[in-house]
VOGU-3710 file (C-alpha; in Angstrom, 3 decimals, decimal comma):
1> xxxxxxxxxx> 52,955/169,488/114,620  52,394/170,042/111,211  49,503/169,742/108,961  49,192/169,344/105,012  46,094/170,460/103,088  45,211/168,517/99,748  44,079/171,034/96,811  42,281/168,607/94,447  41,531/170,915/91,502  44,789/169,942/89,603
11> xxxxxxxxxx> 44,019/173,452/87,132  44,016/175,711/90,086  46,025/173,912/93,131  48,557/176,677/93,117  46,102/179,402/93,050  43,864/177,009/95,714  47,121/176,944/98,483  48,323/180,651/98,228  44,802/181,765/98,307  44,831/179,551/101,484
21> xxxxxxxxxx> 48,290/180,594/102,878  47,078/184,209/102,600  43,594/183,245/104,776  45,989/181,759/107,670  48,127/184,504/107,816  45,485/187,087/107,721  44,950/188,999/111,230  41,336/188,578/111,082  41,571/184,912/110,635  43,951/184,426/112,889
31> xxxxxxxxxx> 42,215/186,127/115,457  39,201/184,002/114,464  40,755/180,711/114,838  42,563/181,889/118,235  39,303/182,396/119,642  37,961/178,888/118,454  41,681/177,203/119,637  42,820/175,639/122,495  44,857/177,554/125,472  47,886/175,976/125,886
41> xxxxxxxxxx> 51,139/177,395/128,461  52,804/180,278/127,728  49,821/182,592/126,549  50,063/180,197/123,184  46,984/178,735/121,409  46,891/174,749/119,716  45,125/175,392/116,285  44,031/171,799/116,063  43,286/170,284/112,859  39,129/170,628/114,144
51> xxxxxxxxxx> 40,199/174,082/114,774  41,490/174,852/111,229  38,629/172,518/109,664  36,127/174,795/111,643  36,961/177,973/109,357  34,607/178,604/106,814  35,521/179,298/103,329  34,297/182,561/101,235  31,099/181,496/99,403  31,921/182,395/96,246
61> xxxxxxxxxx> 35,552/180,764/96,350  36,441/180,733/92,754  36,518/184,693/92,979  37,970/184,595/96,603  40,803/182,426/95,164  41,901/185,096/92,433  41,803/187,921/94,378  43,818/186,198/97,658  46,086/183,927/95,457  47,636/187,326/93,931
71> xxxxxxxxxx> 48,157/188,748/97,897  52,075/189,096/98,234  53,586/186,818/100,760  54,944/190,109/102,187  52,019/192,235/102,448  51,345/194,140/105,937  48,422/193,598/108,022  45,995/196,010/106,477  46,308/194,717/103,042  45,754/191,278/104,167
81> xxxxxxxxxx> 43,312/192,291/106,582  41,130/194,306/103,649  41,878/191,297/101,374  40,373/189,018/103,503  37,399/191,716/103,900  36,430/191,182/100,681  36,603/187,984/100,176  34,403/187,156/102,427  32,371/190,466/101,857  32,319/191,927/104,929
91> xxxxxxxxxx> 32,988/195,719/105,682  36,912/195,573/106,861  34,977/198,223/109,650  32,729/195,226/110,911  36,350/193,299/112,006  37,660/195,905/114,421  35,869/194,479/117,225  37,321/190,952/116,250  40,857/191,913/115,799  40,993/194,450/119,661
101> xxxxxxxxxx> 39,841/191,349/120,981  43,074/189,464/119,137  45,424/192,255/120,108  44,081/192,442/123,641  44,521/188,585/124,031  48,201/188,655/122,541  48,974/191,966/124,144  50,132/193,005/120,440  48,819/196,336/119,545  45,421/196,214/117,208
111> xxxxxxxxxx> 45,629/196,067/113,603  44,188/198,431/111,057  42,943/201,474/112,192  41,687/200,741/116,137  43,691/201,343/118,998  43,918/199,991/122,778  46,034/200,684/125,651  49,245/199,143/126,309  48,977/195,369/127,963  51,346/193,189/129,658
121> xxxxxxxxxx> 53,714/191,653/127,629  53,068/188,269/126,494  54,505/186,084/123,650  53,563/187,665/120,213  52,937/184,016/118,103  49,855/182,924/119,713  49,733/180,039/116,978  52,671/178,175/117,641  52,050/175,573/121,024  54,980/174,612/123,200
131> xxxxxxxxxx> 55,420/170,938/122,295  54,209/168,197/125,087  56,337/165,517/126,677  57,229/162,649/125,338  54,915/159,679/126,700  57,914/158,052/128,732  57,993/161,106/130,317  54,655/161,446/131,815  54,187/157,769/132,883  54,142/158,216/137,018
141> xxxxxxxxxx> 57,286/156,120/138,731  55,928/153,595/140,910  56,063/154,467/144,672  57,478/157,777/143,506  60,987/156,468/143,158  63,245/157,789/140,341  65,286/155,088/138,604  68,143/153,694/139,401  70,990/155,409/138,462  72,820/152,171/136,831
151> xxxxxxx> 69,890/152,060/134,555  68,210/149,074/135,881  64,971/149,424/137,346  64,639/149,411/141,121  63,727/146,595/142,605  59,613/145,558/143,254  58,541/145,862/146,838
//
């Protein structure tokens, strides 16, 4: 699945979806929105589009925005996790609860400056959900019976 988000200031759109981009990919928001989302198999989590729409923005956006749209796309946890710290004003300390929680629940190891034991291994993209079956593919056969192998159906009983 994929989802779009609309940025309708047309003077600061840009600045709008990398400040945005840099929120997603944030360990404390990710942790935050894996707690909110959906199991699903595999140790994975759905972030929904109510999931996503459940995060709350930095109050005072406009200064959020410039300081998270200038975040490089290839910064390591820590920055993004003392980016995101500040935009939303909270002590980076106050998160460490939040993110054992996330490393403990993805068996990664904790972010910033906690540590944890070592867990069993489980898949390390929590975000991404294994996609369902197609619709044909759940309807129940009648009686059980697999098609026939010709391709018509079986006959009615």
């Amino acid at each position: 699945t994929c989802y779009a988000a609309r940025f309708d200031d047309p003077l600061h759109a840009l600045d709008d979806a990398r400040a945005f981009a840099t929120l997603l990919r944030s360990p404390p928001i990710a942790a935050w929105l894996a707690a909110l989302a959906e199991p699903a198999r595999g140790g994975y989590r759905r972030f929904l589009a109510w999931t996503v729409a459940a995060l709350p923005l930095p109050s005072d956006w406009p200064a959020a925005r410039t300081s998270l749209a200038h975040v490089s796309p290839s910064a390591n946890a820590a920055t993004l996790t003392h980016a995101v710290a500040s935009a939303y004003s909270i002590p980076p300390d106050a998160l460490a609860p939040l993110l054992t929680w996330a490393a403990r629940a993805t068996s990664a190891t904790p972010l910033g400056n906690a540590t944890t034991r070592a867990l069993p291994a489980r898949p390390l993209r929590p975000s991404i959900a294994e996609p369902a079956a197609p619709a044909w593919a759940r309807r129940p056969r009648p009686h059980g019976r697999a098609p026939a192998s010709d391709g018509r159906r079986p006959p009615s009983a």
